[in-house]
ZAMITOR-173482 format. One record per residue: residue in one letter; chain; x, y, z of N, C-alpha, C in turn. Coordinates in Angstrom, 2 decimals, always signed. Layout:
<pts>
+------+-------+---------+---------+---------+---------+---------+---------+---------+---------+---------+
! resn ! chain !    n.xx !    n.yy !    n.zz !   ca.xx !   ca.yy !   ca.zz !    c.xx !    c.yy !    c.zz !
+------+-------+---------+---------+---------+---------+---------+---------+---------+---------+---------+
!    A !     A !       X !       Y !       Z !       X !       Y !       Z !       X !       Y !       Z !
...
+------+-------+---------+---------+---------+---------+---------+---------+---------+---------+---------+
</pts>
This chain:
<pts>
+------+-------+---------+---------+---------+---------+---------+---------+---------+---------+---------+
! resn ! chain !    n.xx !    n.yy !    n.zz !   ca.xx !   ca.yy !   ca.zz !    c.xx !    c.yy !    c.zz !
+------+-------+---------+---------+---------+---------+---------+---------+---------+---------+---------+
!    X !     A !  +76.33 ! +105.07 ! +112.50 !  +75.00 ! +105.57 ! +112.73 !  +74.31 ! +105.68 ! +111.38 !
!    X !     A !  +73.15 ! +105.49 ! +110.81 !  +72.27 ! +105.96 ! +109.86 !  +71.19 ! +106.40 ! +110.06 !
!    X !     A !  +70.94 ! +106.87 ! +108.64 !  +69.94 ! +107.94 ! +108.55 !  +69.50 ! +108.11 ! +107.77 !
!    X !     A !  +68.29 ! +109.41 ! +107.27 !  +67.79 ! +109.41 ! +106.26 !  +68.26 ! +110.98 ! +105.22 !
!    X !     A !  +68.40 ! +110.77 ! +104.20 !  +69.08 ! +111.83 ! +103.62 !  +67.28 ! +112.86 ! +103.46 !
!    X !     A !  +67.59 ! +114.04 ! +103.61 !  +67.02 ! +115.22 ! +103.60 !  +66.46 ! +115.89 ! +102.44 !
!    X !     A !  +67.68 ! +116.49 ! +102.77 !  +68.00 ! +118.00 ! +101.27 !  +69.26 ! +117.88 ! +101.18 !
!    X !     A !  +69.49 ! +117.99 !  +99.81 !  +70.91 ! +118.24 !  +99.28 !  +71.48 ! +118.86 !  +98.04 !
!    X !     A !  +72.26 ! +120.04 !  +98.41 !  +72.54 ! +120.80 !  +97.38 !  +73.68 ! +120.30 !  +96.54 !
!    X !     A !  +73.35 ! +120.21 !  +95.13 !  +74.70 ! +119.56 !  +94.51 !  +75.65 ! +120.43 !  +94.48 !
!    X !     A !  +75.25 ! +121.89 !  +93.92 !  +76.04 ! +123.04 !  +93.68 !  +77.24 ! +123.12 !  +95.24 !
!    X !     A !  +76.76 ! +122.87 !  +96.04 !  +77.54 ! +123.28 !  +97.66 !  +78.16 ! +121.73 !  +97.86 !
!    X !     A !  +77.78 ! +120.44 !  +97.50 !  +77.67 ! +119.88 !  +97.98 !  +77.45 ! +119.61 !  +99.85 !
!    X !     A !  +76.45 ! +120.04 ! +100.13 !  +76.01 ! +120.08 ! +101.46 !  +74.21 ! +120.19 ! +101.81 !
!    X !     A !  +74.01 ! +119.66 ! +102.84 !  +72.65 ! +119.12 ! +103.21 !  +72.47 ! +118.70 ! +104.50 !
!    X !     A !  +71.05 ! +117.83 ! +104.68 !  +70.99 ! +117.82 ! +105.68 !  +70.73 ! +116.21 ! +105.85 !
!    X !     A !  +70.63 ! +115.68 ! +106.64 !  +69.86 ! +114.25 ! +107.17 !  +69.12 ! +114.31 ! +108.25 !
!    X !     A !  +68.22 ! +113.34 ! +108.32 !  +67.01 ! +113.07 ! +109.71 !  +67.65 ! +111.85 ! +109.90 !
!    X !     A !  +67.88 ! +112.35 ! +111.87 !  +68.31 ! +110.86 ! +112.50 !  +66.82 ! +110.21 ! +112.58 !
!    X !     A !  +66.84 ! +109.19 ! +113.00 !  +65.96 ! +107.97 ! +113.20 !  +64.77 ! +108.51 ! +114.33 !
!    X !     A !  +64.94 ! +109.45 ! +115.37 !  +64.13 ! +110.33 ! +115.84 !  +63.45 ! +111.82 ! +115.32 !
!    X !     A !  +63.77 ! +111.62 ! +113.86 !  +63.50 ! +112.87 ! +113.05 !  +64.09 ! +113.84 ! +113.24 !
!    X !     A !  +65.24 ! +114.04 ! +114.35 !  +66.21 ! +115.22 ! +114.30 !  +67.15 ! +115.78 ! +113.02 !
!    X !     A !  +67.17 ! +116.74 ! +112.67 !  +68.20 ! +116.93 ! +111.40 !  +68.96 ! +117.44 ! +111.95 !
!    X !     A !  +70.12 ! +116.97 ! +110.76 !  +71.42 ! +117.25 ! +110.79 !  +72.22 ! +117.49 ! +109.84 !
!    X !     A !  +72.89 ! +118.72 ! +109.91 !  +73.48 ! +119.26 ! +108.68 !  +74.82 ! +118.67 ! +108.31 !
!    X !     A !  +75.38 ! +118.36 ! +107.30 !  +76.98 ! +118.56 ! +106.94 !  +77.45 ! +119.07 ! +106.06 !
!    X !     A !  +78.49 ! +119.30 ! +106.08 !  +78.73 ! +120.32 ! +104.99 !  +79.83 ! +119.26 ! +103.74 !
!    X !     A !  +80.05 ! +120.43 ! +102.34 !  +80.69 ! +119.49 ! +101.87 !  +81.76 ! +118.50 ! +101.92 !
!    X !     A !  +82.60 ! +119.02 ! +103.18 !  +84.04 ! +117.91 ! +103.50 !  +83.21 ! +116.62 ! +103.56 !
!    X !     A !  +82.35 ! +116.36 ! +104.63 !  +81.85 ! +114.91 ! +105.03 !  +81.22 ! +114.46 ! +103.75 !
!    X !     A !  +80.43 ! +115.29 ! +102.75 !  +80.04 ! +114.51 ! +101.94 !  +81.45 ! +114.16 ! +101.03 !
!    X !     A !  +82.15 ! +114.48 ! +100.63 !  +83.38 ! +114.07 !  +99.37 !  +84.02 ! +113.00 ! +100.51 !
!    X !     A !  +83.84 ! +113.28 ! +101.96 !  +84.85 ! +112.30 ! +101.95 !  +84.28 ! +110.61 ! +102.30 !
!    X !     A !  +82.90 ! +110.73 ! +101.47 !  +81.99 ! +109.54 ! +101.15 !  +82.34 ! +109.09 ! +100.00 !
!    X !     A !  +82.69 ! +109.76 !  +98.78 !  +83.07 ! +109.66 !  +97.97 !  +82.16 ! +109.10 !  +96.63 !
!    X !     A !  +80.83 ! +110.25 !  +97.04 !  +79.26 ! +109.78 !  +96.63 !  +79.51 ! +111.09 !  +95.63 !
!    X !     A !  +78.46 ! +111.08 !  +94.14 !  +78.53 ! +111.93 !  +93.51 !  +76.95 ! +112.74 !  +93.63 !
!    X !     A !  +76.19 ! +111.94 !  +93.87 !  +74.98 ! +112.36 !  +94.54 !  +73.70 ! +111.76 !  +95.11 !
!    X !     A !  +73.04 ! +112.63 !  +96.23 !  +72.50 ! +112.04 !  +97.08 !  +71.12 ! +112.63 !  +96.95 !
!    X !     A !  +69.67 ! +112.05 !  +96.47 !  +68.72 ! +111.77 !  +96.66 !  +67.81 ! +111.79 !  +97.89 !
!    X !     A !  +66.99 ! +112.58 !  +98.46 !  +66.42 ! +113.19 !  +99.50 !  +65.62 ! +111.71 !  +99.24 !
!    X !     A !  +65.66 ! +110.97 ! +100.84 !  +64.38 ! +109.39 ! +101.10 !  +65.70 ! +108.27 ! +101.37 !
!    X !     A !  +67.06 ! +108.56 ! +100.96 !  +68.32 ! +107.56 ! +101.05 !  +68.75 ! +107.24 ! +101.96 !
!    X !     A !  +68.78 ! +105.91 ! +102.52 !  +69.49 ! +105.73 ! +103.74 !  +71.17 ! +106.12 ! +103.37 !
!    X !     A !  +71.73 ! +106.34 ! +104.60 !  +72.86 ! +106.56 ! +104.42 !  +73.77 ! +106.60 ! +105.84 !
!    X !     A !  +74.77 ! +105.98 ! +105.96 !  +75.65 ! +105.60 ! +106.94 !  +76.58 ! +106.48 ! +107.26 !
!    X !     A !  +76.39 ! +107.56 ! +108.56 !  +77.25 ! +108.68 ! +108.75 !  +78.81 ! +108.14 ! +110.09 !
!    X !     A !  +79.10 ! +109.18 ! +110.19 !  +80.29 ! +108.91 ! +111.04 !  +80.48 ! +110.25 ! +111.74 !
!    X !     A !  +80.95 ! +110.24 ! +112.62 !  +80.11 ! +111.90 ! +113.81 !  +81.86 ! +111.97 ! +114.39 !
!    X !     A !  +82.00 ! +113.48 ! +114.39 !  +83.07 ! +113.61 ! +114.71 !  +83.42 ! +112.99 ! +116.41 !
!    X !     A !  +84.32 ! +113.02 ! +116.70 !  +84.56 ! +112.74 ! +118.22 !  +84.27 ! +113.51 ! +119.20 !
!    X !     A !  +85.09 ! +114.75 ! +119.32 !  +84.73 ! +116.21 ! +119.53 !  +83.41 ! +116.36 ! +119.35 !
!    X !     A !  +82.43 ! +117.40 ! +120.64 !  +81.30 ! +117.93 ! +120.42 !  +81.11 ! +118.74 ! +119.46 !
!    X !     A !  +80.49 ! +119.36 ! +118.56 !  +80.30 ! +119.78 ! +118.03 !  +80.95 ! +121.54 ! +118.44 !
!    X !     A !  +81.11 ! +122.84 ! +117.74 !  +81.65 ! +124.19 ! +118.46 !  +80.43 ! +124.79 ! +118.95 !
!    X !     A !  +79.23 ! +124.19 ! +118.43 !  +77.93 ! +124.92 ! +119.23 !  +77.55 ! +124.72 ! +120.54 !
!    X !     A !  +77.95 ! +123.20 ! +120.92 !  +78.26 ! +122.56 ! +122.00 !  +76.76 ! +121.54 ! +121.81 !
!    X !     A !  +75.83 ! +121.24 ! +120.77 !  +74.82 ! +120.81 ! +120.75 !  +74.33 ! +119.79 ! +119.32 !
!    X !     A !  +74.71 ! +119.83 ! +118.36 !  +74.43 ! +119.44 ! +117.31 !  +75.88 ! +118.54 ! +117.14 !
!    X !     A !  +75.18 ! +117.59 ! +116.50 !  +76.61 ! +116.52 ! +116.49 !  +76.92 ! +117.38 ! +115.53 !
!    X !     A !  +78.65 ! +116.89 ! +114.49 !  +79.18 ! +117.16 ! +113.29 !  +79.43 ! +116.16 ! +112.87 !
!    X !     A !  +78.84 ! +116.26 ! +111.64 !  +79.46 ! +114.69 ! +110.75 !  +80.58 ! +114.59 ! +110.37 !
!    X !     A !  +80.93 ! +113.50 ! +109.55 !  +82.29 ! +114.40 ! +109.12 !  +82.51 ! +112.47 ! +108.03 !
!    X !     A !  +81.75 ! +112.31 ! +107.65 !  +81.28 ! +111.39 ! +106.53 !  +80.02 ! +111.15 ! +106.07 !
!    X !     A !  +79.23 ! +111.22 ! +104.97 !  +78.41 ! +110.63 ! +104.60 !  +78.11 ! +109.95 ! +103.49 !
!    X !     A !  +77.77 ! +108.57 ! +103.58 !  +78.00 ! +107.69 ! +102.38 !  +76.42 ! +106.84 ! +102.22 !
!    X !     A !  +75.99 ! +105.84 ! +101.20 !  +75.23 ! +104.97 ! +101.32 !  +75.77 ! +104.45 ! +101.91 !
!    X !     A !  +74.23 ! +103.38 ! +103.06 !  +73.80 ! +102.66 ! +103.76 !  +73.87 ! +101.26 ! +102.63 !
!    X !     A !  +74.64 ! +100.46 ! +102.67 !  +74.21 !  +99.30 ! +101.90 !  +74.01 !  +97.91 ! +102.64 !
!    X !     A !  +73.26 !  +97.10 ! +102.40 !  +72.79 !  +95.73 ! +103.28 !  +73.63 !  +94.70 ! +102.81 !
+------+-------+---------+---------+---------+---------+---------+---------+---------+---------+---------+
</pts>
């Protein structure tokens, strides 16, 4: 799935992304390290990976990667 990177805190490493319908979506730092990105620029496409499992809210996906989008 991709998307557009948000906000992102370097200090936490964690942020948010807008899916392609402008919904955001948060992850926290596991999904970002395990992109293995040192930092991410709010306007970046970027290629996520969504856990399997619903989310524990029962509503918001969970990511659980986020990396550049490259062509």
């Amino acid at each position: 799935m991709q998307a557009t990177a948000y906000t992102f805190d370097p200090d936490t490493r964690a942020g948010q992304v807008l899916l392609d319908d402008g919904t955001p979506v948060p992850f926290d730092a596991a999904a970002f390290d395990a992109g293995g990105l040192l930092l991410l620029r709010p306007g970046q496409r970027v290629r996520l990976e969504l856990a399997d499992a619903p989310a524990a809210d029962g509503g918001t996906p969970r990511i659980t990667l986020v990396t550049l989008q490259t062509f």
